[in-house]
N, C-alpha and C positions, 0 to 999 in steps of 0.2 A: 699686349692688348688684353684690357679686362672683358673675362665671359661673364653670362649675365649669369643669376645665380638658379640653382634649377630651385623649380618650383615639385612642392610637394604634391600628392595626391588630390589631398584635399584643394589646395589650389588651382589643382590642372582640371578638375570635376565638378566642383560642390558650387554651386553659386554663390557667389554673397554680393552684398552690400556695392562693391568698389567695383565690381564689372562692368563695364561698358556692355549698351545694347548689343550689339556683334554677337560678345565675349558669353554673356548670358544663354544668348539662342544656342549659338553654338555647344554650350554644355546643357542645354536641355535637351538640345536632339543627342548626343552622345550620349543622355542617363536613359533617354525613351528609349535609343536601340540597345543598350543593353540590359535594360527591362522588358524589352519587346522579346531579346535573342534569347534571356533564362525562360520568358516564358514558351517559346518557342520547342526549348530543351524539353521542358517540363512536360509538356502534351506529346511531345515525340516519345520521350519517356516511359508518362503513362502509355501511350497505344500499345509498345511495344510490351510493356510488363500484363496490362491486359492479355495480351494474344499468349504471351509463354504461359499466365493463369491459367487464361482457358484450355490447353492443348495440358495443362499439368493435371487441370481436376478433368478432364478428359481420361488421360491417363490412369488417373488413381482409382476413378470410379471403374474405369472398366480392369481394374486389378483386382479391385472389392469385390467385383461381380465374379469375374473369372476364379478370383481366387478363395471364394465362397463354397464353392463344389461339396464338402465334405463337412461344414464349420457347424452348420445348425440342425436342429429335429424340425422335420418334415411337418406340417402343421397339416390338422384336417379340419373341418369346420361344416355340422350338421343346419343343416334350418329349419326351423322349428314347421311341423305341420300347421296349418290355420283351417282347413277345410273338411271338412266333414263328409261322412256319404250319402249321398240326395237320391230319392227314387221319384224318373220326370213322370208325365202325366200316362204312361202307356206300360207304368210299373216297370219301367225296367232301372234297373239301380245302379247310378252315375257315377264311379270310384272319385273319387279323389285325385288330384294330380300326384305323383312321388315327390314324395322333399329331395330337393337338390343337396347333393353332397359335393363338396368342393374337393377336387382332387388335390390329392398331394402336388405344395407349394416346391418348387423347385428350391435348392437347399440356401441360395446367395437372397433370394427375396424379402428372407428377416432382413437380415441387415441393410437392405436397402432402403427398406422402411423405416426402420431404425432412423438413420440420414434424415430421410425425407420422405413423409409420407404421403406425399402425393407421385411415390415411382408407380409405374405401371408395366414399364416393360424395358426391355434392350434389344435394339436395333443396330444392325450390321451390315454393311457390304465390305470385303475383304479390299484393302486396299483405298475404298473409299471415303468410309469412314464408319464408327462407332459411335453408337452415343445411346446415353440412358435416354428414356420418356419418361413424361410427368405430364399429371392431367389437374386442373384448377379447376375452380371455379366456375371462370370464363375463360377467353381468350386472348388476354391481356397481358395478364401477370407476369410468365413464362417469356413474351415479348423482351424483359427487360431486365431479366433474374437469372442467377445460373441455378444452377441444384440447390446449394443451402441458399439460397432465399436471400443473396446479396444482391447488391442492382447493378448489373454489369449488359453494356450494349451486347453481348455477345448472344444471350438469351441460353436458353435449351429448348431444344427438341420438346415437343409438347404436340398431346392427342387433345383435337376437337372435342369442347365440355363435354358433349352431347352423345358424345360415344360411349359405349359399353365394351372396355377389354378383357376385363377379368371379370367372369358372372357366369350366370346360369348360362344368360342370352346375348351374346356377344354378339355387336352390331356386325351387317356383313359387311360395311366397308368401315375401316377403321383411319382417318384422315389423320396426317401427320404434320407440324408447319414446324419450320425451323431455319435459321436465319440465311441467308448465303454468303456468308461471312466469307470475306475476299484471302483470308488465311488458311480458309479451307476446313476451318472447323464447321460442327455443326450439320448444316447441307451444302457449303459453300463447293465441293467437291462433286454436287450433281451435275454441273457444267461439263464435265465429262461426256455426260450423255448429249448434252445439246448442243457443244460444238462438234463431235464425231458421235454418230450412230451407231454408227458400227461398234462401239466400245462396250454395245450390248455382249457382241458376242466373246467377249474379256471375262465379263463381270454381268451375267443375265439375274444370279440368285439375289435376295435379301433374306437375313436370317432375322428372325422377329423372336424374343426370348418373353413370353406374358409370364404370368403367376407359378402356370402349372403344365407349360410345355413348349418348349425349345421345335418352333416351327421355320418351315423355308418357303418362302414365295418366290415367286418369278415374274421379272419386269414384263410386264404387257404394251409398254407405249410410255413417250416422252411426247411435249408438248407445250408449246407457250401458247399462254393465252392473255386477256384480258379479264378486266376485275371492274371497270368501269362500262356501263353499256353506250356511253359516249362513244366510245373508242371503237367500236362494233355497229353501229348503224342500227343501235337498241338491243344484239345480242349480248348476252353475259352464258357462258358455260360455268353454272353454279356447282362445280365437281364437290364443292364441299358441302352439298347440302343432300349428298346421295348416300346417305348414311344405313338404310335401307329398305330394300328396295319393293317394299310390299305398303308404303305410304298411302300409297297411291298420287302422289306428284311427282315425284324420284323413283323414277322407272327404271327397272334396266336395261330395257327397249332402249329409252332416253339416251342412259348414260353409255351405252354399247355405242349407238350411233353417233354421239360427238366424238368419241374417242375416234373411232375408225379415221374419223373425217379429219381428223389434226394432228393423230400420230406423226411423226418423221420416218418411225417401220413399222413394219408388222413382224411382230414375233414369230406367227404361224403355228401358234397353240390353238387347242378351243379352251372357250371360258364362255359361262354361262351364270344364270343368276341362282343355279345351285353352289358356287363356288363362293371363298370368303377373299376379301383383297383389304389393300395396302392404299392409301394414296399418300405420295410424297408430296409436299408443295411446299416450294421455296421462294422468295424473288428472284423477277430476271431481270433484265437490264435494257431490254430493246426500247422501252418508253418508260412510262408510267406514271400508273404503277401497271406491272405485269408480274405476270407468274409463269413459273418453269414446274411442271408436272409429271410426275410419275406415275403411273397407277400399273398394283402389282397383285397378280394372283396365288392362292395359298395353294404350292402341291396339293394334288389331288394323293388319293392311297393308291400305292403302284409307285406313284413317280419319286424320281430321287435328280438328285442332280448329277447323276452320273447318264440316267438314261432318257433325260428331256430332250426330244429332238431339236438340235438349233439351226439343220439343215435348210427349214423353209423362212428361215430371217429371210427379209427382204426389206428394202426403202420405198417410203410410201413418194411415187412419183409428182404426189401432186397436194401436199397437205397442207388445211384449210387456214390461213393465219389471219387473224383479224384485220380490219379495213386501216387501222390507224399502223400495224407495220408498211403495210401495201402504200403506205403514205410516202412511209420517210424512209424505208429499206428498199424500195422497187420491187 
C-alpha cells in the first residue's frame, strides 16, 4: 500500500494558492492561535520580568541607601538673611527672624540625589516593606515611573507636591501614595493591616529617614474609604488635603474626628495637633475607586519603640464605611 507523501512545513501551515476553502480556514486559525499564544508568552513575560525589576531596583536602592552610611561629607547649607531690623510704631526694635541653617544631610542623601533628584526621603516597616520617596511636580508623574524616570506600571512611592519634607517648615502632615501592587511591592503589603488589625500589634512602627534625620512613627488607624462623593451620600473624607492644620479648612478637629469614626482600632495613644504625622494611601479593592489608609504619628521625645504602650490597642466595634460598601458588602 502506498503512503501519501508527508507534507512539508510550509505546506501543513502557510496558505497558498491550491488550498481549498476548508484547508485555508483551517491554517489561519492554527497561525492566529499561535500568534495569539507567543503573544500571550510575551505579556506573561513582560509582567513577570517587570515585578523581578521592581523588587531588583527595590533592592539596589535600598543597598545604596543603607550602604551610604559612611561614603560621603555631610553637607551644611546657610540661607542668606533678607530682612533687616525694624523699630514698630511704640519704638520698640523688631529683630529679624534667624536664618535657618540646614542641618547636617544624613551621609546616603548625596547619592540619592545623585540617582534622582527628586528623593526626599526613605520609608520603612520591617517586613512590610521599603521604599524610597520622590516628590514631582504634581501627582502624576511618579503614577507611572519608577526612580530613574522609566515608565513602568509599578510606580514609586511618592509625597503629595504640596508638601514640605526637607525645609525650615515641614508640613505637619506629610501624605504618601503609592501603588498596591498585587506583588507586594510598593504599598501593595498594606493589606496587611486591612485584612487582620491586629497585625498592628506585629508591626505598630514606620521608620521615615528625610534629609537630616532617621525618624520613627507609629500607626494611629487604618481605613478604607471613598474618593468619589457619589459613593458616600455627598461625603468625601479629603485626608489628602490635611497637609496643615492651621489653614483654617483642614482642621484637626476635622481630621481627629473622621479618623476615630472609620478607624478598624484604636491604638490607644494620645496625638494631638502639636504632633507631626504620616499618611499612607494606597488603593483598595472593595469598589471604586477606593482607598486603603494609614495615618501615622511621629514619636513624641520620651518615646521609643521599646516603651510605647500597645497594651490599650483595641478594635473599633463599629467603624464608619461608606454607603456604597454597606451596598454590595452588607
Amino acid at each position: 500500500m502506498n503512503s501519501k507523501p508527508k507534507k512539508s512545513f510550509k505546506e501543513s501551515f502557510i496558505p497558498s494558492k491550491s488550498d481549498d476553502t476548508g484547508t485555508l480556514i483551517s491554517k489561519i486559525i492554527v497561525l492566529a492561535s499561535v500568534a495569539a499564544l507567543l503573544v500571550c508568552l510575551y505579556l506573561v513575560g513582560l509582567h513577570f520580568y517587570r515585578i523581578w525589576e521592581t523588587e531588583k531596583n527595590s533592592a539596589e536602592l535600598g543597598g545604596i541607601y543603607g550602604g551610604g552610611a559612611n561614603a560621603h561629607v555631610i553637607e551644611r547649607v546657610t540661607t542668606a538673611v533678607t530682612e533687616l531690623a525694624v523699630t514698630d510704631a511704640s519704638g520698640v526694635t523688631i529683630k529679624p527672624k534667624e536664618p535657618w541653617v540646614e542641618p547636617p544631610r544624613l551621609p546616603a542623601v548625596a547619592e540619592m540625589l545623585a540617582l534622582n533628584e527628586d528623593y526626599q526621603a526613605y520609608i520603612s516597616i520591617p517586613g512590610v516593606f521599603s521604599e524610597v520617596v520622590v516628590k514631582n511636580e504634581d501627582n502624576e508623574f511618579y503614577l507611572t515611573h519608577n526612580f530613574y524616570g522609566q515608565k513602568r506600571s509599578a510606580g514609586t512611592v511618592f509625597a503629595d507636591y504640596r508638601n514640605v519634607i526637607n525645609g525650615e517648615e515641614p508640613s505637619d502632615n506629610i501624605v504618601l501614595y503609592g501603588h498596591n501592587n498585587r506583588d507586594g511591592t510598593m504599598f501593595g503589603n498594606m493589606d496587611f493591616y486591612k485584612y487582620n488589625a491586629k497585625y498592628w500589634l506585629k508591626n505598630p512602627f514606620v521608620y521615615f529617614d528625610n534629609f537630616y534625620s532617621q525618624d520613627v512613627y507609629v500607626i494611629l488607624c487604618s481605613f478604607i474609604t471613598n474618593t468619589e462623593p457619589e459613593h458616600d451620600n455627598g461625603n468625601v473624607f479629603d485626608y489628602h488635603n490635611y497637609l496643615n492644620f492651621d489653614d483654617g479648612q483642614f482642621t484637626f478637629e476635622s481630621f481627629k474626628d473622621n479618623i476615630n469614626r472609620r478607624t478598624q482600632f484604636f491604638a490607644g495613644l494620645e496625638w494631638d495637633e502639636t504632633d507631626k504625622y504620616i499618611t499612607l494611601s494606597t488603593c483598595s479593592y472593595e469598589w471604586e475607586p477606593s482607598r486603603h489608609v494609614m495615618i501615622c504619628r511621629k514619636l513624641r521625645p520620651g518615646e521609643t519603640v521599646d516603651n510605647i504602650d500597645t497594651t490599650r490597642f483595641e478594635l473599633n466595634p463599629n467603624p464608619e464605611w461608606p454607603a456604597i460598601y454597606r451596598k454590595y458588602m452588607g
